[in-house]
C-alpha positions as CSV (number, residue, x, y, z in Angstrom):
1,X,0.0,0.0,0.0
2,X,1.3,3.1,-1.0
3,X,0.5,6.4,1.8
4,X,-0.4,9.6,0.3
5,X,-0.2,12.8,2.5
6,X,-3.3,13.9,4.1
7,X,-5.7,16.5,2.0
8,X,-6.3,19.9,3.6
9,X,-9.8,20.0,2.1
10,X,-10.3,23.6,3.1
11,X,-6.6,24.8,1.3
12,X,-8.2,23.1,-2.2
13,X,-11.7,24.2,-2.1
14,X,-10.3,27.9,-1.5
15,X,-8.6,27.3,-4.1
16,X,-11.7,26.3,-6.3
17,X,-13.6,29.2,-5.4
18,X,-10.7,31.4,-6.7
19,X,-10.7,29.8,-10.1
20,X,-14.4,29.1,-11.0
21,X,-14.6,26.5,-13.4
22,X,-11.1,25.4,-13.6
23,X,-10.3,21.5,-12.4
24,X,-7.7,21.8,-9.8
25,X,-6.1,18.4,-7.9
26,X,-7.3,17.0,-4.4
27,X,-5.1,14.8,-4.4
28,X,-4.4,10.8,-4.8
29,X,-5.8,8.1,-3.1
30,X,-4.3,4.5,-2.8
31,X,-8.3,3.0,-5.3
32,X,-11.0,3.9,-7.2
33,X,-13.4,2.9,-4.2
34,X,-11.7,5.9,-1.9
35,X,-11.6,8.4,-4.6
36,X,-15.4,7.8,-5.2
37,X,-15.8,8.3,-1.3
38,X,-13.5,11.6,-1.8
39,X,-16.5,12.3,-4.7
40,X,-19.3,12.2,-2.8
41,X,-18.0,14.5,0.1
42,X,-16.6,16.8,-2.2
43,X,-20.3,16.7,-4.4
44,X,-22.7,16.7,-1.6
45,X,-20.5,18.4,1.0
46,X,-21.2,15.6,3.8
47,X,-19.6,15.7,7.4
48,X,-19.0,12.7,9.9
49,X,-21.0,14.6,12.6
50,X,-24.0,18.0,12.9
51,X,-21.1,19.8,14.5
52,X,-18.7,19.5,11.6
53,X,-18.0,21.7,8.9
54,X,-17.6,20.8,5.2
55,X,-14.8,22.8,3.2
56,X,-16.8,22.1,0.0
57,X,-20.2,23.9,1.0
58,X,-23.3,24.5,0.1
59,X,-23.6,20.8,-1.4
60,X,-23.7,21.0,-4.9
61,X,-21.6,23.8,-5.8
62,X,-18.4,21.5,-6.5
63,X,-17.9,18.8,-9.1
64,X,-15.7,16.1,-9.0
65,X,-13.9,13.7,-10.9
66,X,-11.3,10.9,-10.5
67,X,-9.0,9.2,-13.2
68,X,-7.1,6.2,-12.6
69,X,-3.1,6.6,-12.1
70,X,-0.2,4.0,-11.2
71,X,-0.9,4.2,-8.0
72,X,-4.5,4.8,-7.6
73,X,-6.6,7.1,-8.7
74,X,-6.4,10.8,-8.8
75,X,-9.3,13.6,-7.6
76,X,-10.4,16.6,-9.0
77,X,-12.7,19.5,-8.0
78,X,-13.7,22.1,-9.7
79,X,-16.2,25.2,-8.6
80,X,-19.5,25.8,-10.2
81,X,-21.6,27.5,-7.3
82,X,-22.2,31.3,-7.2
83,X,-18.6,33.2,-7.1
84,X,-20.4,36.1,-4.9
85,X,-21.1,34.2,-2.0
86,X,-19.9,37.0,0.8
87,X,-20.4,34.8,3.6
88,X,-18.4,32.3,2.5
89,X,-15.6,34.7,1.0
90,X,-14.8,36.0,4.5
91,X,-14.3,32.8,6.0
92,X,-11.9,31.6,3.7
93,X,-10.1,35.2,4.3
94,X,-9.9,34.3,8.0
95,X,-8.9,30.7,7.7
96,X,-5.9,32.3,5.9
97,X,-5.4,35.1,7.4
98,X,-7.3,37.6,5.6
99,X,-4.4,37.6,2.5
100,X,-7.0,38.8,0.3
């Protein structure tokens, strides 16, 4: 089995939401069945728990995709929600330190 380093979720859906529309990585998981799991959290923005929070919010406002590599398979997100979501905007400012 072959580790891959942890995903900051948060980092790449910021990074979405700056490039509407573009497919940017999420990163590589060791099978098609854990990327498809990656999918459907990215997609439908689900949490483990009523207190957690999803990077990838409001559900629906992310596609994703996954292509087979060497040593898995690789994910991709891309934004499609509404770029003018305020709310939203100045949490990702906080969560890094208000750079924009």
């Amino acid at each position: 089995m072959i580790r891959h380093g942890r995903v900051n979720h948060f980092a790449v859906a910021a990074s979405c939401r700056a490039k509407p529309g573009v497919w940017l990585p999420v990163g590589e998981y060791n099978s098609s069945q854990s990327a498809e799991g990656a999918i459907d959290y990215i997609r439908n923005a689900t949490t483990k728990s009523p207190t957690q929070r999803s990077a990838w919010t409001p559900a629906k406002s992310f596609e994703a995709r996954h292509a087979l590599t060497e040593f898995g398979a690789r994910v991709e997100a891309r934004y499609v929600g509404v770029s003018a979501d305020a709310a939203w905007s100045d949490a990702v400012d906080a969560l890094i330190g208000g750079a924009a």
